[in-house]
KEPALUM-885194 format. One line per field, with one value per residue (C-alpha): x negated, y, z negated; residue number from 0; residue in three letters. Coordinates in Angstrom, 1 decimal, decimal comma. Layout:
BEGIN
px c(X|...) .
py c(Y|...) .
pz c(Z|...) .
tido c(NUM|...) .
kolkol c(ALA|...) .
This chain:
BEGIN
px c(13,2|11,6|10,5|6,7|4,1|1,2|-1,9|-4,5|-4,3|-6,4|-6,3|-8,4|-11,2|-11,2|-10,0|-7,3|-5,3|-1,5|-1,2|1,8|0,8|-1,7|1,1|3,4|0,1|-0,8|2,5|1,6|-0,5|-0,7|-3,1|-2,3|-2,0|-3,8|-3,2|-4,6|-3,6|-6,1|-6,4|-6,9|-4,9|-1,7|-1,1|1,6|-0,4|0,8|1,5|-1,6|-4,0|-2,4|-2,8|-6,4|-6,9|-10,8|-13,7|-15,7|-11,9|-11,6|-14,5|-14,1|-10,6|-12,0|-14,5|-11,8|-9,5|-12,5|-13,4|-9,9|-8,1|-7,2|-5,8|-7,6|-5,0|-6,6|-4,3|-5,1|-3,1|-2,3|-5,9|-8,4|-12,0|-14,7|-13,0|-10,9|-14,4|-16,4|-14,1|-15,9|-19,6|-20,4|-23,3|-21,7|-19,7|-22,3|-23,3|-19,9|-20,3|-19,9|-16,5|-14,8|-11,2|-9,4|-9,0|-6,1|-6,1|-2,7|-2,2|0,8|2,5|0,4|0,2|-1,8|-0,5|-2,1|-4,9|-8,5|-9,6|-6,5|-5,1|-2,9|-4,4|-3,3|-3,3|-6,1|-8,5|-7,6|-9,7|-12,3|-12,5|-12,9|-15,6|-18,1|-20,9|-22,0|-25,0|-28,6|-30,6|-30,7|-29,8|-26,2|-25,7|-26,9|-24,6|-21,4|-22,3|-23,1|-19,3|-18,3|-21,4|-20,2|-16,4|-17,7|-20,3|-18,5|-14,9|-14,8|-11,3|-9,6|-6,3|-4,7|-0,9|-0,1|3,3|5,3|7,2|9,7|11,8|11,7|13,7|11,1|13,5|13,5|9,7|9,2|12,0|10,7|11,1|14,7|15,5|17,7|16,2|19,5|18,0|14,4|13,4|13,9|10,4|8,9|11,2|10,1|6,5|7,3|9,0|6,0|3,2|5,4|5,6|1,5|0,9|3,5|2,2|-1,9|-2,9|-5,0|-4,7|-8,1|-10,3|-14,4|-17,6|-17,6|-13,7|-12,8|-9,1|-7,6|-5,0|-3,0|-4,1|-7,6|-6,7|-6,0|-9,3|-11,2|-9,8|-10,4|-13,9|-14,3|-12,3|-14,7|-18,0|-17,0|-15,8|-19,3|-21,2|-22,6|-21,8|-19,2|-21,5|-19,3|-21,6|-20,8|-17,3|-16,9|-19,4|-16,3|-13,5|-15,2|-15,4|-11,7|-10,4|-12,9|-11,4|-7,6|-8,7|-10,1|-7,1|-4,7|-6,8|-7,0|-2,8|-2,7|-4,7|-1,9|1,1|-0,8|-1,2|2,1|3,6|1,2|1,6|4,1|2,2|1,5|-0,6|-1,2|-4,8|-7,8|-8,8|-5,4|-5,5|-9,3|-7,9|-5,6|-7,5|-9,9|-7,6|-6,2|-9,5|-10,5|-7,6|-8,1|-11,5|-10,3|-7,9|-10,8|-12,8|-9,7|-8,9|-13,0|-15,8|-19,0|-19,3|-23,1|-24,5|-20,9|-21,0|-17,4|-16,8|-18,9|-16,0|-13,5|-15,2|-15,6|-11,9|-10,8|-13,0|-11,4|-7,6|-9,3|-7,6|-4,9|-7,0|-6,4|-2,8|-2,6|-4,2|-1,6|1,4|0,6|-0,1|3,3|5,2|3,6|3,9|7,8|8,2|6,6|8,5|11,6|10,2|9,1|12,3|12,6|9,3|10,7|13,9|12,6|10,1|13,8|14,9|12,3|12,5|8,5|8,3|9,2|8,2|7,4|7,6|3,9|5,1|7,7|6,2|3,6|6,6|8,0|5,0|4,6|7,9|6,9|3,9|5,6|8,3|5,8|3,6|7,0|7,4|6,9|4,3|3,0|-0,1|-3,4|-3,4|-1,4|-3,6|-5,6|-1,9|-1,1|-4,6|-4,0|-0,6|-1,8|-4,9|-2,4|-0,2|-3,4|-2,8|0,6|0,1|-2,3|0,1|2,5|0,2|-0,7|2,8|4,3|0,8|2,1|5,0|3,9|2,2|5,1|7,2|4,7|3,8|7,7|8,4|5,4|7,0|10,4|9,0|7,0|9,9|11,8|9,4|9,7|13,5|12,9|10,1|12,7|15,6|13,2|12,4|16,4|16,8|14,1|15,7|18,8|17,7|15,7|19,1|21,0|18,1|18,3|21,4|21,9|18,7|21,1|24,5|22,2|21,4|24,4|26,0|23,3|23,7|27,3|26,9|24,3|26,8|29,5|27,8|26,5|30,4|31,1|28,8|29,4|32,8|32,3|30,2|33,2|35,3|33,2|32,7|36,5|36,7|34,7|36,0|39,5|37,9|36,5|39,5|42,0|38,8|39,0|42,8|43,2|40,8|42,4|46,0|44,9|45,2|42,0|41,8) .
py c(-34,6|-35,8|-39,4|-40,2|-40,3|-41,9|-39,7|-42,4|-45,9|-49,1|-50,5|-52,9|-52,4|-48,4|-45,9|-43,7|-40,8|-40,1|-37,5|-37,0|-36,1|-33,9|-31,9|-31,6|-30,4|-27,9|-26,2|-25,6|-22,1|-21,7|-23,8|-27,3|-29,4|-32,6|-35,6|-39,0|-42,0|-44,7|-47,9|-51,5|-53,6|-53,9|-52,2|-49,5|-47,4|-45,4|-46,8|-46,0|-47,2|-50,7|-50,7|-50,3|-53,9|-54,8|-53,9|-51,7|-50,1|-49,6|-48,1|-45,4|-45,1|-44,3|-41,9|-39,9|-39,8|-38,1|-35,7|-34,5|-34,2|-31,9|-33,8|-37,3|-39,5|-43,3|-46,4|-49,7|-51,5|-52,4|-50,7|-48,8|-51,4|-52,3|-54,2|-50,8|-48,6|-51,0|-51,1|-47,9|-47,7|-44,3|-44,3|-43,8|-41,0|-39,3|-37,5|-35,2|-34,8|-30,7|-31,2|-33,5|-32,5|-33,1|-36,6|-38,4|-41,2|-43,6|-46,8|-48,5|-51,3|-49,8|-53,2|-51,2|-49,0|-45,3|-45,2|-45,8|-46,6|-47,0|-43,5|-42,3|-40,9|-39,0|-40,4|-37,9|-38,8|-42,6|-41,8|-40,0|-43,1|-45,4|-43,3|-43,2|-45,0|-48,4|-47,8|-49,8|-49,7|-53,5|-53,1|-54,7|-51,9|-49,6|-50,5|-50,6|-47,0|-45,6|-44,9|-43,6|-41,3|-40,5|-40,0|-37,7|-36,0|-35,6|-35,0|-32,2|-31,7|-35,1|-36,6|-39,4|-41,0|-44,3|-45,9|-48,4|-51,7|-49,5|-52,7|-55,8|-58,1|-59,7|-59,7|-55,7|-55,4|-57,5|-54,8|-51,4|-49,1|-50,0|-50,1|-46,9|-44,4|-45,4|-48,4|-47,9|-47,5|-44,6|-44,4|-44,7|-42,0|-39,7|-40,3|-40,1|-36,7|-35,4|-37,2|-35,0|-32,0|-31,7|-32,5|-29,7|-27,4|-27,8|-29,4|-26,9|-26,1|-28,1|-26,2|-26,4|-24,8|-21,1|-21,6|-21,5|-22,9|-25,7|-24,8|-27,9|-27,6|-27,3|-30,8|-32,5|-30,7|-32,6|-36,0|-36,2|-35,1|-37,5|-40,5|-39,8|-39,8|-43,3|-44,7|-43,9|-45,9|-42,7|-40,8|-38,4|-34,8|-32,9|-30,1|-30,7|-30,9|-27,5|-26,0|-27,6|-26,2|-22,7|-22,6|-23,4|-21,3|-18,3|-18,2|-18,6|-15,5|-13,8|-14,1|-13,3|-10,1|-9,3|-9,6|-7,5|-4,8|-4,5|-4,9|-1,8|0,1|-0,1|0,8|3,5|5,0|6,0|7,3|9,6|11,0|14,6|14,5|12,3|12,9|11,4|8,3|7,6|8,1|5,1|3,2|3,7|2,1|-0,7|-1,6|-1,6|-3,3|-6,0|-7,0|-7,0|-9,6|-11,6|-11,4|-12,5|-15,7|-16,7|-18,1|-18,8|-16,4|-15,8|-14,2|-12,4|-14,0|-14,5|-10,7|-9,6|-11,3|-9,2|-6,4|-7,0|-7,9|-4,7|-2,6|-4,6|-3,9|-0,4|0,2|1,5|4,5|4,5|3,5|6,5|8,7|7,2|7,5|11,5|11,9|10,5|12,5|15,5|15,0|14,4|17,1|19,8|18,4|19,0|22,7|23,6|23,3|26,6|26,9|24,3|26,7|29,8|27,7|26,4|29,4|31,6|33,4|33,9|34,5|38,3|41,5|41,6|37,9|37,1|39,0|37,2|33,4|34,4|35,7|32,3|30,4|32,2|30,7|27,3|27,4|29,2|26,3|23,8|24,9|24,5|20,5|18,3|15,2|16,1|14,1|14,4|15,0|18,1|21,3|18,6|17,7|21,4|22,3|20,0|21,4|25,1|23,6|22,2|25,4|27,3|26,9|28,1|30,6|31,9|31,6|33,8|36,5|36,2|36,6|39,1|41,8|41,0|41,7|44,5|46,2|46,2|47,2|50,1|50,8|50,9|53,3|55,5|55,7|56,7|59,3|61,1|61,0|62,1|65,0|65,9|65,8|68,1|70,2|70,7|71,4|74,0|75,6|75,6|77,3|79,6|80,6|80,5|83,0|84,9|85,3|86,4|89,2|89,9|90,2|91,5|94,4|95,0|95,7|97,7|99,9|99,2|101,0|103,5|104,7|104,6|106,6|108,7|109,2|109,7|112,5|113,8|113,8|115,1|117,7|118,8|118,5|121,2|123,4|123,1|124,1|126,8|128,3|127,4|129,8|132,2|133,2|132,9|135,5|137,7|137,7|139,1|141,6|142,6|142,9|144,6|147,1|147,7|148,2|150,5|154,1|156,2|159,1) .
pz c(-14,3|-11,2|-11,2|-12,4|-9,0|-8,8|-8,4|-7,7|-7,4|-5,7|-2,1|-0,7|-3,5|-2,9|-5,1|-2,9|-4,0|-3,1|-0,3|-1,8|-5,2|-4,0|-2,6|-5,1|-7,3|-4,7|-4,9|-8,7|-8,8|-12,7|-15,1|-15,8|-19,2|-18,0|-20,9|-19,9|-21,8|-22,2|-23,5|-23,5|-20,4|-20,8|-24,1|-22,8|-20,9|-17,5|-14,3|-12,8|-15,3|-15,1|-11,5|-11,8|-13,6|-13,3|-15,4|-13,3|-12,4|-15,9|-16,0|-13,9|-14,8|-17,8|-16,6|-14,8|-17,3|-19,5|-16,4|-15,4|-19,1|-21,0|-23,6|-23,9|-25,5|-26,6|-27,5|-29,8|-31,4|-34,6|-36,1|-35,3|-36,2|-34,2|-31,9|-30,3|-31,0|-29,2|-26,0|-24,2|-23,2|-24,6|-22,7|-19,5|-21,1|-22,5|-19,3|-19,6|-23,1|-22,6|-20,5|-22,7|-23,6|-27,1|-28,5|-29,8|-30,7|-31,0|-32,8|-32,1|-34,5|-36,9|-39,7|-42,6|-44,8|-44,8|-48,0|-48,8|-52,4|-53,7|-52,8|-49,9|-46,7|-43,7|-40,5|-39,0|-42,4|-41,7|-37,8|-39,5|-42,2|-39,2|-37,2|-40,6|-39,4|-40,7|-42,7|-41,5|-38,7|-37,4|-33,6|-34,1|-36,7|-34,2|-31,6|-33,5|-34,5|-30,9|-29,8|-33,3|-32,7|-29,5|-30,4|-33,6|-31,6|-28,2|-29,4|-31,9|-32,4|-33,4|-34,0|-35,1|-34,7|-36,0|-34,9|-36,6|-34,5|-32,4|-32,5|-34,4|-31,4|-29,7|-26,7|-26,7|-27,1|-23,8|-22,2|-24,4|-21,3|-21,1|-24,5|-25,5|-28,2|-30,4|-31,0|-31,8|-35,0|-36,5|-38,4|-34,5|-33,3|-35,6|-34,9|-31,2|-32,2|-33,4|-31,3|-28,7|-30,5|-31,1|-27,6|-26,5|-28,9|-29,2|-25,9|-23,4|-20,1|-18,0|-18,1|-16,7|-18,1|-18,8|-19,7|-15,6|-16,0|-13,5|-11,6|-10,0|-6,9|-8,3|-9,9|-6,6|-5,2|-8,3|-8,0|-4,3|-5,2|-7,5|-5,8|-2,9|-5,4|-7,1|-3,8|-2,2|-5,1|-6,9|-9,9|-10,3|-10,3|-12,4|-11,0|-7,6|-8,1|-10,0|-6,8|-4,4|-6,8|-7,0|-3,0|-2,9|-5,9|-4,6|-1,5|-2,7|-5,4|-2,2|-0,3|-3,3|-3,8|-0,3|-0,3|-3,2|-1,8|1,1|-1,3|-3,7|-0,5|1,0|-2,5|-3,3|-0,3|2,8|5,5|7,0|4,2|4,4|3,7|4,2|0,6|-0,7|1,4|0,4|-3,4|-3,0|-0,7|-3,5|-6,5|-4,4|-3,7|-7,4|-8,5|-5,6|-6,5|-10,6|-9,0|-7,3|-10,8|-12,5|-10,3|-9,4|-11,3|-10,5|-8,0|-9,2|-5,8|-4,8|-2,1|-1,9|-3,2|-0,4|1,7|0,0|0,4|4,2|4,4|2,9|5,3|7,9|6,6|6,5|9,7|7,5|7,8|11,5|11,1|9,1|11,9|14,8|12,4|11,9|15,6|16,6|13,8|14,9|18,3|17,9|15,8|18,5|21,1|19,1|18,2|21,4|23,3|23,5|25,0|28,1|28,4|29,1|32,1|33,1|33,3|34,3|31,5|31,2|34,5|34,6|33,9|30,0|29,6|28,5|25,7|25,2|25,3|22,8|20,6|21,3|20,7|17,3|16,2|17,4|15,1|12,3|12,5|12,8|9,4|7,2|8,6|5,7|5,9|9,2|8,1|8,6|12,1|12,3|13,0|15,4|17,0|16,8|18,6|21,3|22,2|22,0|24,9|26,8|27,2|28,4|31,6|31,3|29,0|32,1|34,9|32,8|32,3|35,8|36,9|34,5|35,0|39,1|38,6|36,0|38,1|41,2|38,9|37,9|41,6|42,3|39,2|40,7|43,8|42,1|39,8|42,8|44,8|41,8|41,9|45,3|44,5|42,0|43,3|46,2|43,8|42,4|45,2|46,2|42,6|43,8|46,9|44,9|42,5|45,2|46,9|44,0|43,2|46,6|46,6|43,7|44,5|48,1|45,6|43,7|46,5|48,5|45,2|44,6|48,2|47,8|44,7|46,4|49,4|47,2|45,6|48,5|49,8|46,3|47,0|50,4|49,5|46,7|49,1|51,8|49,3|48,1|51,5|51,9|48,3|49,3|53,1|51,6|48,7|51,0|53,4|50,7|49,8|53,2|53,4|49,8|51,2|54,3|52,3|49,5|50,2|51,1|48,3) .
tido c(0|1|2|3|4|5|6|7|8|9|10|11|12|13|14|15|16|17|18|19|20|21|22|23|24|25|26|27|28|29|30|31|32|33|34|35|36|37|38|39|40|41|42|43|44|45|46|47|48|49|50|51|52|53|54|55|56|57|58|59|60|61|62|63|64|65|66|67|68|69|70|71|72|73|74|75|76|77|78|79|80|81|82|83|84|85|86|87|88|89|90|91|92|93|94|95|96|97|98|99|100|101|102|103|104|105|106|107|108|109|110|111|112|113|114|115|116|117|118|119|120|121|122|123|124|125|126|127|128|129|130|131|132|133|134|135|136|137|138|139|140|141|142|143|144|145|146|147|148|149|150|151|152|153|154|155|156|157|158|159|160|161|162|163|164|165|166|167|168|169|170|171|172|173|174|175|176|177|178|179|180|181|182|183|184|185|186|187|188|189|190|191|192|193|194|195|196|197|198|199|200|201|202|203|204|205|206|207|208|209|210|211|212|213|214|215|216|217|218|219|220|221|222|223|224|225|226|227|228|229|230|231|232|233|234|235|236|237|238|239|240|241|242|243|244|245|246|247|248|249|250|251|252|253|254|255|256|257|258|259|260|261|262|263|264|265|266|267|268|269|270|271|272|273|274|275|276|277|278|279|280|281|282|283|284|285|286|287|288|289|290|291|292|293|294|295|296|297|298|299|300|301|302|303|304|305|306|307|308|309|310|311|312|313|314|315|316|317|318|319|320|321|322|323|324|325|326|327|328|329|330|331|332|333|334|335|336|337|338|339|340|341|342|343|344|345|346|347|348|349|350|351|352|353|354|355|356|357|358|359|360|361|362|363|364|365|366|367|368|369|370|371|372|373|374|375|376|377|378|379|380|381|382|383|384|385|386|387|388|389|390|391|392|393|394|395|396|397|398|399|400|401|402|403|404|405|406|407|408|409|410|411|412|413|414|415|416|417|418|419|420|421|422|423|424|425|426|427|428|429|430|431|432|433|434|435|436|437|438|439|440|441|442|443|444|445|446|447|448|449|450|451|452|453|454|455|456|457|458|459|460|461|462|463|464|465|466|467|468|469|470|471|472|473|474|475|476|477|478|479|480|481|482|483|484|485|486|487|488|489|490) .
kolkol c(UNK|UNK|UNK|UNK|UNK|UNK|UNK|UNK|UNK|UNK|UNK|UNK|UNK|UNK|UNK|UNK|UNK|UNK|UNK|UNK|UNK|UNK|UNK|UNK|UNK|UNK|UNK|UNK|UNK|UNK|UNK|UNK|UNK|UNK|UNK|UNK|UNK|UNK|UNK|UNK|UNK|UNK|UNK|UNK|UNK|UNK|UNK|UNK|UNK|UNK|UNK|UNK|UNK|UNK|UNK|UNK|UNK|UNK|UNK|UNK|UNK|UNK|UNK|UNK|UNK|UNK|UNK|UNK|UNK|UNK|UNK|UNK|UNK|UNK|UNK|UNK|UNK|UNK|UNK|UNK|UNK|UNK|UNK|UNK|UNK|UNK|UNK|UNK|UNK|UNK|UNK|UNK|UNK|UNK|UNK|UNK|UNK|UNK|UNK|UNK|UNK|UNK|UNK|UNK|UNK|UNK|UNK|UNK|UNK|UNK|UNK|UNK|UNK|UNK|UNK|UNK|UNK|UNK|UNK|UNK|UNK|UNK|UNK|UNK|UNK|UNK|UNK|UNK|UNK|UNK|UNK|UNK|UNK|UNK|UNK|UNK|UNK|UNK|UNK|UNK|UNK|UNK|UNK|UNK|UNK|UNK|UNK|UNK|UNK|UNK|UNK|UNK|UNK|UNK|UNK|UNK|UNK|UNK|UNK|UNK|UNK|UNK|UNK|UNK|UNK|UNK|UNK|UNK|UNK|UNK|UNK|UNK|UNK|UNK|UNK|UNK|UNK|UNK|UNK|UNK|UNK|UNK|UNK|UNK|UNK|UNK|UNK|UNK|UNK|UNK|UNK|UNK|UNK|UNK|UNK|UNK|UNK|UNK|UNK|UNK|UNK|UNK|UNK|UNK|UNK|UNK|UNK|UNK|UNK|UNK|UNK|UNK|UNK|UNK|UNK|UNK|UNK|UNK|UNK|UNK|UNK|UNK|UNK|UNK|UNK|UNK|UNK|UNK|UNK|UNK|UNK|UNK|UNK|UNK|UNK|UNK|UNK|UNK|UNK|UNK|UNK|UNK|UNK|UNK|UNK|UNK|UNK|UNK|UNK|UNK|UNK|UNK|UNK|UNK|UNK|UNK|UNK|UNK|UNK|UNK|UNK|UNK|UNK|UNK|UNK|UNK|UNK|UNK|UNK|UNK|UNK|UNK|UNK|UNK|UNK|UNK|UNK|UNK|UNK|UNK|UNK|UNK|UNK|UNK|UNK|UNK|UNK|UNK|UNK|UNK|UNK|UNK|UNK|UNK|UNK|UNK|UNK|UNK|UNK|UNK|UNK|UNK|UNK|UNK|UNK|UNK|UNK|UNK|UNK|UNK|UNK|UNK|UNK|UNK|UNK|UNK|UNK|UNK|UNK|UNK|UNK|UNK|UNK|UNK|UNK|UNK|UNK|UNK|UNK|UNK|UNK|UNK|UNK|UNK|UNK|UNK|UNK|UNK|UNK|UNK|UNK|UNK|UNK|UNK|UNK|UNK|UNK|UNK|UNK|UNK|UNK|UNK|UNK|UNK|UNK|UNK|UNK|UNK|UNK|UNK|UNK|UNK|UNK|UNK|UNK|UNK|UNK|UNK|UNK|UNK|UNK|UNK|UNK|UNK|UNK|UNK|UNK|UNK|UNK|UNK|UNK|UNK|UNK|UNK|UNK|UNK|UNK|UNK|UNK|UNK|UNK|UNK|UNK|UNK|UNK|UNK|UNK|UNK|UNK|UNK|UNK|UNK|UNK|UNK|UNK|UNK|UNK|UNK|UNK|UNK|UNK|UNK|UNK|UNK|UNK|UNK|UNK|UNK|UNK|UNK|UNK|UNK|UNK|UNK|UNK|UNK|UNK|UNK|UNK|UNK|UNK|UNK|UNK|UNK|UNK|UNK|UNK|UNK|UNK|UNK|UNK|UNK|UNK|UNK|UNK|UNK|UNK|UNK|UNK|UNK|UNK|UNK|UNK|UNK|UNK|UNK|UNK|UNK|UNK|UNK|UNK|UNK|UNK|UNK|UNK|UNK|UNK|UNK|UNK|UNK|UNK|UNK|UNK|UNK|UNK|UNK|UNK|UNK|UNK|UNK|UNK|UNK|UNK|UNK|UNK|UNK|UNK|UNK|UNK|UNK|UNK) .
């Protein structure tokens, strides 16, 4: 346990508070249990109320014990009578009678025993006992009955601890914060014991009017507000000081809601996100589970001024939207340039640039854009990223047309020329076959009448042949007529 530190203390007739206390209470971020022990010089009190030894110090010692407590803890000795309720001006407490915290009160070497009438009392009905006010109206009366009045009226929820001698050596009691606990009385350790156990157990966080809770660094802020007040001759505006400590705590809940809006988003989210609509969705829920943050942490906010702040401070970490835009456009962009490699291959190459390669590009291109539809989280920049390319390829896309219908139409013109001379070829072959076949009827027509001659001839020999021989026949006939006549006798 760290050593005890002294939060405010008195130089030169001023009121100062320990820069260094302030620290270690701004480091603590959750609500603080505030108990201020108070009491009569010199009767075992803290090390800062016995530093501030005057009247008027005890005064306002006083004063800010009341205003920064939780827990208000008041020590007599030996009883609680007139003398111990007369020791406080409840007038000048009376003006933060709605920010007063619990009282408890402590009597130490507690010399009476616990009854009233004859019958045993607790310790809490032996307070209430000595806070009955003194009947009559005489203005002594009157006065020893203003701080009970106060105490019963300002302090609703009371207690009471009485403590025995811790030690009966009068040496010890001159030395009690070095005595060990093995040798205090054990009737006094067991009322320490459970004075200890009440405060750990029942005493509240600080808190203000409409139950704001004090934070420590909301602490510091009050006691240097207050320091300052009572150092400057006026009264500690408990008014002013809770309009200070909402400025501070309003814009430490503006900044913790502001953080928390980033830390949602980058959770919530990994961009790019695909659509606009999405984005807005969760932009939309951080947003509203930023400013529950701010309403959580602030008070007295009353004209939102400060949740007007977080509401401009979101719009400004809005650029998240923008973020978003830029992170699709780079995705997309990488991924095209990945996709269109083939694309920058066939302009290597020359592969467009020929005969039929439009048609091929805008085969190409369809892959491109086929691949590019099935890429995941392109964001929601991708058919704008996807337009841009296809404009930027228009040029190209041209050029290729340009050149494949020029060389298209050589080709054509070339292919012409081919398929008339082709013709010619053929028309030429046809009229080859012509005179081919003109010759072979020709000649064909001449064997024909080459051989029908012949055949004519060849009858005709035939012919005269048989007429030769006939005539040959017939002279030979008519000779051995002739010579059978001439050799037969005449009758």
């Amino acid at each position: 346990m760290m050593n005890p530190v002294c939060l405010v203390e008195r130089q030169n007739s001023q009121m100062t508070v320990n820069p260094n206390a302030l620290k270690i209470l701004d480091q603590i971020s959750q609500p603080v249990v505030v108990a201020a022990f108070v009491g009569p010089y010199r009767m075992g009190m803290s090390y800062l109320m016995n530093r501030l030894d005057d009247s008027k110090s005890d005064l306002w010692t006083f004063t800010l014990a009341v205003l920064l407590s939780s827990c208000f803890v008041y020590n007599s000795m030996s009883t609680i009578n007139h003398q111990a309720l007369d020791s406080d001006d409840g007038e000048d407490s009376a003006d933060f009678v709605s920010f007063f915290p619990d009282f408890v009160w402590t009597v130490r070497d507690f010399m009476l025993e616990l009854e009233f009438d004859g019958h045993p009392i607790t310790e809490d009905e032996y307070l209430e006992n000595a806070l009955r006010l003194i009947p009559g109206k005489d203005p002594q009366v009157q006065h020893s009955n203003m701080p009970r009045e106060m105490i019963r009226s300002f302090f609703p929820k009371r207690k009471c601890f009485v403590f025995d001698w811790p030690v009966t050596s009068r040496k010890l009691l001159v030395h009690m914060e070095d005595v060990p606990d093995d040798q205090l009385d054990e009737s006094f350790q067991m009322q320490c014991k459970d004075f200890c156990t009440y405060v750990f157990t029942h005493a509240k966080s600080k808190t203000l009017e409409e139950g704001v809770t004090v934070t420590g660094g909301g602490l510091g802020m009050l006691v240097v507000a207050y320091v300052d007040t009572i150092n400057s001759g006026a009264v500690p505006c408990l008014e002013d000081a809770v309009m200070t400590l909402a400025e501070r705590e309003n814009s430490a809940a503006m900044e913790k809601a502001a953080t928390n809006y980033c830390e949602q988003m980058a959770q919530c989210m990994s961009l790019p996100m695909d659509t606009l609509q999405g984005l807005l969705e969760v932009h939309t829920a951080c947003k509203r589970e930023a400013i529950a943050v701010f309403m959580r942490h602030s008070f007295k906010d009353d004209k939102r001024e400060f949740q007007k702040k977080l509401v401009v401070t979101i719009q400004k970490k809005e650029e998240i939207l923008v973020q978003n835009e830029e992170v699709s456009v780079k995705y997309c962009q990488a991924e095209l340039q990945k996709l269109s490699e083939p694309l920058m291959e066939g302009f290597k190459e020359g592969t467009f640039f020929a005969p039929g390669g439009h048609k091929l590009y805008l085969e190409t291109r369809d892959k491109l854009e086929q691949g590019y539809m099935l890429v995941p989280g392109r964001g929601v920049k991708a058919n704008e990223v996807l337009h841009s390319f296809l404009q930027s390829q228009a040029g190209v896309e041209e050029a290729i047309l340009q050149a494949d219908k020029a060389l298209t139409d050589g080709e054509n013109a070339m292919k012409e020329a081919a398929e008339r001379e082709q013709e010619l070829l053929k028309e030429k072959l046809n009229e080859q076959q012509q005179k081919l076949e003109m010759q072979e009827r020709s000649m064909k027509e001449n064997i024909a009448q080459l051989e029908e001659k012949m055949d004519r001839e060849r009858e005709d020999l035939l012919r005269q042949q048989e007429r030769v021989l006939e005539h040959k026949l017939k002279v030979g006939l008519e000779g051995r007529g002739k010579h059978l006549m001439d050799d037969t006798p005449t009758p």
